[in-house]
C-alpha positions as CSV (number, residue, x, y, z in Angstrom):
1,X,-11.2,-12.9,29.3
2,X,-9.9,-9.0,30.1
3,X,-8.2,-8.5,26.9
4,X,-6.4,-5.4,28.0
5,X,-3.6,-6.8,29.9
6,X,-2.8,-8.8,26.7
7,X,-3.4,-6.7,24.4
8,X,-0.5,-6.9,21.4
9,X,1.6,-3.7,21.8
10,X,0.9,-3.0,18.5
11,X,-2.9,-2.5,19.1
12,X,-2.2,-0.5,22.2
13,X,-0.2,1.9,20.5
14,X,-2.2,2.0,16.8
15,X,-4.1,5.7,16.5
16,X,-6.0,5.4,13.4
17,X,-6.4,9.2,12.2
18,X,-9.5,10.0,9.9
19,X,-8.4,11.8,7.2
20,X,-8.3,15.5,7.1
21,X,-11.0,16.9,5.1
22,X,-9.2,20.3,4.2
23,X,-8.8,19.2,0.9
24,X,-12.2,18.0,0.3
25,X,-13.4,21.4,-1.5
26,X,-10.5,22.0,-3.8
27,X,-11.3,17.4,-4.6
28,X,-14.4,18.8,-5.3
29,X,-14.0,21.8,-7.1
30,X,-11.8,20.0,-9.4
31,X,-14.3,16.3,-10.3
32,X,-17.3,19.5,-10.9
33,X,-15.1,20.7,-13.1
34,X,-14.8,17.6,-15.5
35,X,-16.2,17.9,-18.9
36,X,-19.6,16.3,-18.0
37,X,-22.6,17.4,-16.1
38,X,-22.4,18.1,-12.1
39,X,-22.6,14.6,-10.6
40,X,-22.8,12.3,-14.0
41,X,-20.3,10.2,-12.9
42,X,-22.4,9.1,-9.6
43,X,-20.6,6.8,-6.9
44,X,-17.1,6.9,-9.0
45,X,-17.5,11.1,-7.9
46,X,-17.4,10.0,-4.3
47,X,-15.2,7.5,-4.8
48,X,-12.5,10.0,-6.2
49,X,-13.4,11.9,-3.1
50,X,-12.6,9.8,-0.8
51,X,-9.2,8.2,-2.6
52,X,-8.0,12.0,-3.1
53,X,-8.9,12.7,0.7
54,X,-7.0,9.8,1.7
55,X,-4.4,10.2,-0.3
56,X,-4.3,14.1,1.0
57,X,-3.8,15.0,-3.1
58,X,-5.6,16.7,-5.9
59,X,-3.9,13.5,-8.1
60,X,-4.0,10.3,-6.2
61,X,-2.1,7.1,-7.4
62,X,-2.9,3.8,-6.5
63,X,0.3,1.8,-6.3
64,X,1.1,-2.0,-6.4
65,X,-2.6,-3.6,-5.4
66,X,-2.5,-6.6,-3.7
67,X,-4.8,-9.2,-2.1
68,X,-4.1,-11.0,0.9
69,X,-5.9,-13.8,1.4
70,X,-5.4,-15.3,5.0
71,X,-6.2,-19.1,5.9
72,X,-7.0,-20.8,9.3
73,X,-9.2,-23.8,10.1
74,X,-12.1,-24.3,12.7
75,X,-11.8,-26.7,16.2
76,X,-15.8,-26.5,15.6
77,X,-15.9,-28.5,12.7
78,X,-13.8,-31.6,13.7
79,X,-16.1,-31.3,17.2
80,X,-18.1,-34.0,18.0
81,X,-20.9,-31.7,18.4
82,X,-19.6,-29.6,15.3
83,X,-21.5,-31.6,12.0
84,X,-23.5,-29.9,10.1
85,X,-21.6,-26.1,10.8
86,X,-21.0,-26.4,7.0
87,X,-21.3,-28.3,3.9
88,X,-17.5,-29.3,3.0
89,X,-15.1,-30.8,4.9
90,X,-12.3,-29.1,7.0
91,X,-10.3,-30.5,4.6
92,X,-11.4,-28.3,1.4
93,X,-9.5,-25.5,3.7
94,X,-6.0,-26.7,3.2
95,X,-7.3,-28.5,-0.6
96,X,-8.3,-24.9,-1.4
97,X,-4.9,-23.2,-0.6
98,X,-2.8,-25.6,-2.7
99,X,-5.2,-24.3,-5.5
100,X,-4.5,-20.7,-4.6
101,X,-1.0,-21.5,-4.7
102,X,-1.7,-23.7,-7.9
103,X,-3.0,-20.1,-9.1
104,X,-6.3,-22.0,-9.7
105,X,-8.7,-20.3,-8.1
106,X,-11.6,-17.6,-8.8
107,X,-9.2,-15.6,-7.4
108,X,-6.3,-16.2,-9.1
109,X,-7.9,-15.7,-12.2
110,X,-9.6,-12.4,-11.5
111,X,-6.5,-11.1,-9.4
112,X,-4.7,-11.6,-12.5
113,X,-7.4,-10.7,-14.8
114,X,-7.3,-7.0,-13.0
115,X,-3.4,-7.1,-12.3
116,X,-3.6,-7.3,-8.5
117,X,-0.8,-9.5,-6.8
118,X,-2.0,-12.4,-4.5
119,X,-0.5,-12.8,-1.5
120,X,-1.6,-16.0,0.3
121,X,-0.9,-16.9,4.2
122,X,-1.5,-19.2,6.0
123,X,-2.8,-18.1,10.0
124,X,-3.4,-21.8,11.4
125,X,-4.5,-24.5,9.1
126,X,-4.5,-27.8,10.0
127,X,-2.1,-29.0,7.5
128,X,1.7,-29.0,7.0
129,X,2.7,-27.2,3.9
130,X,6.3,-27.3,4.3
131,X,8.1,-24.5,3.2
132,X,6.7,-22.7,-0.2
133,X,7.6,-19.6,-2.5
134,X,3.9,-18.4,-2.6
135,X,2.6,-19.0,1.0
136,X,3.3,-16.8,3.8
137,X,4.0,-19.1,7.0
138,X,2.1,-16.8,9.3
139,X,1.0,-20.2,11.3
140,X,-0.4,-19.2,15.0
141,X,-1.2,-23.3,15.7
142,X,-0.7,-26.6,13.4
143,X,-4.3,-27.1,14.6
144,X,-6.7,-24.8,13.9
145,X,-8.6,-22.9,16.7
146,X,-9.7,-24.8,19.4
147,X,-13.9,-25.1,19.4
148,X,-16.1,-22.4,20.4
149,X,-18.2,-25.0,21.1
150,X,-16.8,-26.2,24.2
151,X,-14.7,-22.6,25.0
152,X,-12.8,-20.0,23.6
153,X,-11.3,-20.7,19.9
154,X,-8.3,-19.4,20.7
155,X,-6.3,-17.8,23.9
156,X,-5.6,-13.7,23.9
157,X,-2.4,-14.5,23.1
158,X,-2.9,-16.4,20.3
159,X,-5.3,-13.8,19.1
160,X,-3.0,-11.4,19.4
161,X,-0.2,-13.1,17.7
162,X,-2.6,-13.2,14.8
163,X,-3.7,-9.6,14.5
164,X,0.0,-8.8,14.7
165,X,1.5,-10.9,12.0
166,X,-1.2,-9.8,9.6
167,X,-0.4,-6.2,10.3
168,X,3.5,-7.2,9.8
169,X,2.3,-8.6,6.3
170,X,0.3,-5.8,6.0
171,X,3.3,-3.3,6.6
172,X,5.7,-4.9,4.7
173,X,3.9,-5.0,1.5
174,X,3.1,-1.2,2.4
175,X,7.2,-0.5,2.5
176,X,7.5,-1.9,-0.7
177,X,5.1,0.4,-2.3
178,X,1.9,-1.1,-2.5
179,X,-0.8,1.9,-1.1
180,X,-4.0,-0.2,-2.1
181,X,-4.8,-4.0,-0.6
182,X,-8.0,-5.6,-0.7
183,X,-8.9,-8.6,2.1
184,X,-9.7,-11.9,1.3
185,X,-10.3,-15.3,3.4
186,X,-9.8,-19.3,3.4
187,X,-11.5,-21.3,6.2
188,X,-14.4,-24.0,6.2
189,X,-17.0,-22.6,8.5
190,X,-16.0,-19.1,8.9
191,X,-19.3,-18.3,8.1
192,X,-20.4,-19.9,11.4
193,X,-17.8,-17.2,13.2
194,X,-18.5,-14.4,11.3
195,X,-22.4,-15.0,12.1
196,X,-21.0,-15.0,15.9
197,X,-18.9,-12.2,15.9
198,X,-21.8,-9.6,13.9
199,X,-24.2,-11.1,16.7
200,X,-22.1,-9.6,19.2
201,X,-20.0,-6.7,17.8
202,X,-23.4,-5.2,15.7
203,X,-26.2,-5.9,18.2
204,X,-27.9,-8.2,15.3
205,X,-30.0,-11.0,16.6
206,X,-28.2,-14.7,15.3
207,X,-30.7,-15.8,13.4
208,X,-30.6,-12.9,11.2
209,X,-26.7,-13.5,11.1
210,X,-26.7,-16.9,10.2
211,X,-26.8,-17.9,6.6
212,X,-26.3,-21.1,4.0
213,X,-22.4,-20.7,4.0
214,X,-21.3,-22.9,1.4
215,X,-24.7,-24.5,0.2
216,X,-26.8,-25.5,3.4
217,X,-30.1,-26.2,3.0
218,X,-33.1,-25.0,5.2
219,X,-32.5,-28.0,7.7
220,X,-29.3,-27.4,7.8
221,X,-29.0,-23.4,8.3
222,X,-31.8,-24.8,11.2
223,X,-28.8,-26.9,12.6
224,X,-26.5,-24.3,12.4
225,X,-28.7,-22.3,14.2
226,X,-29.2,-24.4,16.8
227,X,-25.2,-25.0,17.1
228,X,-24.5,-21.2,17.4
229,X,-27.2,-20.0,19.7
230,X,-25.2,-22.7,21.8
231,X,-22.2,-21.5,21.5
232,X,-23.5,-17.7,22.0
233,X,-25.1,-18.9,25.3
234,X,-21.6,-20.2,26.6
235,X,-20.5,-17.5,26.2
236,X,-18.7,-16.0,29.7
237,X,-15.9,-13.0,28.2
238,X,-16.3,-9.2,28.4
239,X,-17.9,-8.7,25.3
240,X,-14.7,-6.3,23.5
241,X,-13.9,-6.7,20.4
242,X,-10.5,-8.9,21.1
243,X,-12.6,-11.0,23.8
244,X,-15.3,-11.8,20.7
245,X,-12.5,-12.4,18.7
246,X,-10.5,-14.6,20.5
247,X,-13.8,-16.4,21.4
248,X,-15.5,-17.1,18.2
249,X,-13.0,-16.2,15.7
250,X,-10.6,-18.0,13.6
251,X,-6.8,-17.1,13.3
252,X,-8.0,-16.3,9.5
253,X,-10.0,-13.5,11.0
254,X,-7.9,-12.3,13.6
255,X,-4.8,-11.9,10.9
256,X,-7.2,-9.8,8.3
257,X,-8.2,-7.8,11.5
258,X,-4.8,-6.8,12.0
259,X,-4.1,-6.4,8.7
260,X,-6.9,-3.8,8.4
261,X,-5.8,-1.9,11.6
262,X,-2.0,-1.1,10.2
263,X,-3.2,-0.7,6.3
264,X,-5.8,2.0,8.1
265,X,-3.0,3.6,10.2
266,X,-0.5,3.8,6.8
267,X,-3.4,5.2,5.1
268,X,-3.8,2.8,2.3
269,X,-7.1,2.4,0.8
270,X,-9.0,-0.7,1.8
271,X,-11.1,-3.1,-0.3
272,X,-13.5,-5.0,1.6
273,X,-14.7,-8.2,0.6
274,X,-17.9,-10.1,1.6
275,X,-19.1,-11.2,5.1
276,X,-16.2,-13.2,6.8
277,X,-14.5,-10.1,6.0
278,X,-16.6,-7.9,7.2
279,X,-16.7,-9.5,10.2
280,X,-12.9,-8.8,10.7
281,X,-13.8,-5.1,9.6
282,X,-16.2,-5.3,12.9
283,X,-13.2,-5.9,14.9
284,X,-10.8,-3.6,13.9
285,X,-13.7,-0.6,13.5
286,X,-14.7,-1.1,16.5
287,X,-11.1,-0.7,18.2
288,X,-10.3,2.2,15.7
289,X,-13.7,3.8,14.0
290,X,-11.5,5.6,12.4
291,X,-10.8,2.3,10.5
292,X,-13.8,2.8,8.1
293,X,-12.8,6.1,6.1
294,X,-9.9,4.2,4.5
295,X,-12.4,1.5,3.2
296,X,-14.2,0.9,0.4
297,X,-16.9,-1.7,0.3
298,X,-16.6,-3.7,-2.7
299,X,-19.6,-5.8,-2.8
300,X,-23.0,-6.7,-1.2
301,X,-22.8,-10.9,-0.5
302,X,-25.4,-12.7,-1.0
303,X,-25.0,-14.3,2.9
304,X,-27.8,-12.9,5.0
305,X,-26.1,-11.6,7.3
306,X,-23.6,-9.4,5.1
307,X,-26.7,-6.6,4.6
308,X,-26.9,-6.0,7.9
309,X,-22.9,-5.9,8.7
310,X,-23.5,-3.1,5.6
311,X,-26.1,-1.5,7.5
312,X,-24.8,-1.3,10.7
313,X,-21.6,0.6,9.4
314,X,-23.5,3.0,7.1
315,X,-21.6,1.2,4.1
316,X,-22.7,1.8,0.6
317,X,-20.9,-1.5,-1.5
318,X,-20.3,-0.7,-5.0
319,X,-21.5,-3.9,-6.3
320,X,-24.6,-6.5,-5.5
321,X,-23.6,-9.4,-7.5
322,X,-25.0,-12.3,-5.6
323,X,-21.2,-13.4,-4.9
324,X,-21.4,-15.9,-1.8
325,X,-18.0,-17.2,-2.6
326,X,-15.4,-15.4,-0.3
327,X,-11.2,-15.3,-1.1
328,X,-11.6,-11.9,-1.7
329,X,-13.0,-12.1,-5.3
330,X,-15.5,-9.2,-4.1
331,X,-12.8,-6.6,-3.9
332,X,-10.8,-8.1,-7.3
333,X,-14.0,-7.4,-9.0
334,X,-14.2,-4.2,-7.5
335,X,-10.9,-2.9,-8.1
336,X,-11.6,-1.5,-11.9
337,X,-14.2,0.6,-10.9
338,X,-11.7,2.1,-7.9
339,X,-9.1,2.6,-10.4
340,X,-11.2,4.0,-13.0
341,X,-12.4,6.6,-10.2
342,X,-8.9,7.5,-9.6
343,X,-7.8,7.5,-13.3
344,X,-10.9,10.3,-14.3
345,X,-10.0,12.9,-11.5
346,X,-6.0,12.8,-13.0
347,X,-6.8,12.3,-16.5
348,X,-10.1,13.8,-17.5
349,X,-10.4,16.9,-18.9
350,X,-11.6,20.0,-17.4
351,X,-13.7,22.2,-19.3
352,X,-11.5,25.3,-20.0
353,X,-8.3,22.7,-20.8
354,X,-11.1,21.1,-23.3
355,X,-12.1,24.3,-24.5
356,X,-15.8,22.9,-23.7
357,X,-18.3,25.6,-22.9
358,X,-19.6,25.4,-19.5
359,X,-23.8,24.9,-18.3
360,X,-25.1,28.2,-18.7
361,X,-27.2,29.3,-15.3
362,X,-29.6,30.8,-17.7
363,X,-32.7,28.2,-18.5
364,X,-34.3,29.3,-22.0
């Protein structure tokens, strides 16, 4: 597959700009100059770096957070050759968006818990919805992929079409305000993709990549395993990021790829959730590197391969929860601590407005 002659226009003409670090010393100057000692506040200090760096402002806002949590459904598991690529049916994948939209889910409850608005889509699973308030019909096939087992998951095109409607989503909710979106996912053996896509996009040998998912056991991750080297093996495309993607992915992952690329290239700040996520973040970071300035990692999973996604970008997550759960509820649990970062360097005090003496240089 030569994914440049198919590339989605939008990905063409994307030009992810690292933001400029002009500003970074006045940032600077001003967090010092808190009414604490220089650096007490530890990773929220960089934190309020970076949102005042992307923001290009001495008092950054975060506006209208949102989650979008993107849903698609695997060829591999209803292969022949597919059981035992996870522990739930396919099913669970639709079961589990009717509880998203039931506002059921762990991340319902900690979306609303931090005020973050849930936006649910659906990129291609195999079940009719019909037409509802909540979901985004963002549907790229009524099927699911096709298998990686046999071939590619999906065609360029439909990859494309993918990336593309999650960056519409993406850019839409950007128009109406919202500067701030964290990434979530939905899909019953994504885990098996994401393992895939890190093999390929971060040099990481498979079996490193490939973890319990939703509750293997050791025979099973063995089967797994066995199943993806497989896969891996058959594989016959250029090894680019959209060729990986298009050959392993889901429409799920493809969508929050997208997504990532136009949040990046509106300069939103980015919350990154667990390892299917990540994956996605492989993608687009690897089209734009650019990509990764405008995210913040939210969590370290508890999947195996997630530590070494972190590694491979030079990521620091704020949190190591042993979260293995996905839907985003990484970067909901995360969001406090970005807000509280951003609420200190606008609100705190400095010491002269305090009227707080400053550290003397002299040691007695």
């Amino acid at each position: 597959m030569h994914s440049n002659a198919t590339q989605p226009t939008f990905i063409s003409a994307i030009r992810i700009v690292a933001p400029d670090q002009a500003l970074a010393e006045a940032l600077q100057q001003k967090i010092d100059a808190k009414t604490k000692p220089l650096g007490a506040l530890g990773r929220l200090e960089e934190l309020a770096l970076q949102i005042g760096l992307i923001q290009q402002t001495l008092s950054p806002e975060l506006r209208a957070p949102h989650i979008l949590v993107c849903a698609g459904d695997h060829g591999a598991l209803g292969d022949k050759n597919g059981a035992g690529l996870s522990a739930y049916p396919q099913d669970v994948t639709w079961q589990m968006v009717e509880n998203f939209l039931a506002g059921g889910a762990a991340i319902n409850v900690l979306a609303r818990q931090g005020g973050i608005e849930l936006v649910v889509a659906d990129a291609g699973v195999a079940h009719d919805f019909g037409s509802r308030d909540k979901l985004v019909d963002a549907k790229v096939s009524p099927h699911g992929t096709a298998s990686y087992l046999e071939g590619p998951a999906m065609s360029a095109e439909q990859c494309g079409t993918a990336m593309a409607r999650g960056a519409r989503i993406v850019a839409d909710l950007h128009a109406r305000g919202c500067n701030v979106i964290g990434f979530g996912e939905m899909g019953i053996g994504n885990t098996a993709s994401a393992s895939l896509i890190t093999h390929f996009l971060a040099g990481i040998p498979l079996a490193d990549c490939v973890g319990r998912g939703t509750g293997l056991d050791d025979a099973g991750v063995s089967r797994k395993l066995t199943l993806l080297q497989q896969a891996a093996d058959g594989y016959r495309g250029d090894y680019t990021p959209l060729s990986v993607l298009a050959h392993f992915g889901g429409f799920e992952i493809a969508m929050l790829a997208g997504g990532m690329l136009a949040a990046a290239e509106r300069k939103m700040l980015l919350l990154i959730d667990g390892f299917i996520v990540t994956s996605a973040l492989l993608v687009a970071a690897t089209l734009q590197p650019a990509t990764l300035q405008y995210c913040v990692f939210s969590h370290r999973s508890q999947e195996r391969g997630h530590r070494l996604q972190l590694e491979h970008l030079g990521a620091r997550p704020l949190l190591d929860m042993d979260l293995r759960l996905g839907e985003g509820t990484g970067a909901a649990l995360a969001w406090p601590l970005v807000r509280a970062a951003a609420a200190f360097l606008d609100e705190m005090a400095s010491f002269e407005s305090a009227g707080v003496s400053e550290r003397s240089e002299e040691r007695v």
